[in-house]
ROVEX-714789 format. One record per residue (C-alpha): residue in one letter; x, y, z negated. Coordinates in Angstrom, 2 decimals. Layout:
N
+------+---------+---------+---------+
! type !      xx !      yy !      zz !
+------+---------+---------+---------+
!    a !       X !       Y !       Z !
...
+------+---------+---------+---------+
END
This chain:
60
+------+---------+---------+---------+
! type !      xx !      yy !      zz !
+------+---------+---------+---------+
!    x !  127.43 !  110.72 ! -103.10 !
!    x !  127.76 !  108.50 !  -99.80 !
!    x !  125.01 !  106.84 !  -97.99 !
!    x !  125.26 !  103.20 !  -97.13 !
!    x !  125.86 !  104.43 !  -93.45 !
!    x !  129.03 !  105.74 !  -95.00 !
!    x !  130.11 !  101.98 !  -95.84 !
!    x !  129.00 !  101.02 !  -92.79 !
!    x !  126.07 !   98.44 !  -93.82 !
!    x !  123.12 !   97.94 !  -91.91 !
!    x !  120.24 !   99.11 !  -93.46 !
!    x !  118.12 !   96.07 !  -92.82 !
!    x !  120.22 !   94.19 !  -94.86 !
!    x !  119.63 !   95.31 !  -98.07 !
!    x !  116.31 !   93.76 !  -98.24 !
!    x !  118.06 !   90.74 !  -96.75 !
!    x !  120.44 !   90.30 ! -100.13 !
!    x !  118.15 !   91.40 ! -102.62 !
!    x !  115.33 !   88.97 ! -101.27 !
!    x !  118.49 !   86.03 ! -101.70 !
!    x !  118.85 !   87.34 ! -105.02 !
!    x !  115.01 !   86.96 ! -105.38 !
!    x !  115.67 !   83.48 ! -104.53 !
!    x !  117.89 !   82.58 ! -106.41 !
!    x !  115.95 !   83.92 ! -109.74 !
!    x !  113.54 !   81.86 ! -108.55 !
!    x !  115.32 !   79.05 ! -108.37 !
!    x !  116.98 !   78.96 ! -111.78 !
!    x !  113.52 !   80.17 ! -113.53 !
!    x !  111.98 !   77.18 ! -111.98 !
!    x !  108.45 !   76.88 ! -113.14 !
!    x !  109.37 !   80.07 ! -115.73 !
!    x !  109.39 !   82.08 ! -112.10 !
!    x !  105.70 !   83.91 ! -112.50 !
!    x !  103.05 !   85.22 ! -110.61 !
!    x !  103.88 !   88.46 ! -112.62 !
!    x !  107.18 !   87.80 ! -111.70 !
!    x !  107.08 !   87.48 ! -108.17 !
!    x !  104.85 !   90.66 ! -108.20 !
!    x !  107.51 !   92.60 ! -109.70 !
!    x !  110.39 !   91.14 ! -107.19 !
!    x !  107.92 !   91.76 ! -104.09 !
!    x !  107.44 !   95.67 ! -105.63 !
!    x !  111.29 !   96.40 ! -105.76 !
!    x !  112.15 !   94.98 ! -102.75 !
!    x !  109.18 !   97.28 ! -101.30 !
!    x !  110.68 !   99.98 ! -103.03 !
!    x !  114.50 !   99.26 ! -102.12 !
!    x !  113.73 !   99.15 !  -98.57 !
!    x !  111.70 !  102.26 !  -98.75 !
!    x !  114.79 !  104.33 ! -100.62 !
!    x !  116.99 !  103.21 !  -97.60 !
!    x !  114.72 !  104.25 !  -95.30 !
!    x !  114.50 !  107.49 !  -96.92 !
!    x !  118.26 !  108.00 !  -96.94 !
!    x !  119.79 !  110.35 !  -94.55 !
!    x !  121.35 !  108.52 !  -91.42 !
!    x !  125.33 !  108.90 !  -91.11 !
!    x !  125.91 !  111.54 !  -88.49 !
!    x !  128.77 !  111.18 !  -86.17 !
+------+---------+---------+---------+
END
């Protein structure tokens, strides 16, 4: 299995598109978006940036 170095992506922006995804949830839910809700998007994006920390670097 390849890293996200493999492709190429900047770690850093992972957390960058699933925090627009966030968004946008939040924007269609409207006032369905939660408290619970927010606490659960706020966890995984916590958690996604700490699995691509985690990963191995691509080495050259």
């Amino acid at each position: 299995m390849q890293s996200h170095d493999a492709y190429g992506t900047p770690r850093e922006l992972f957390r960058t598109f699933f925090g627009v995804i966030a968004e946008t949830v939040r924007e269609v839910l409207g006032a369905d978006w939660s408290p619970e809700t927010d606490d659960a998007w706020r966890k995984l994006l916590d958690e996604i940036e700490s699995l691509v920390a985690r990963s191995p670097a691509k080495i050259a």
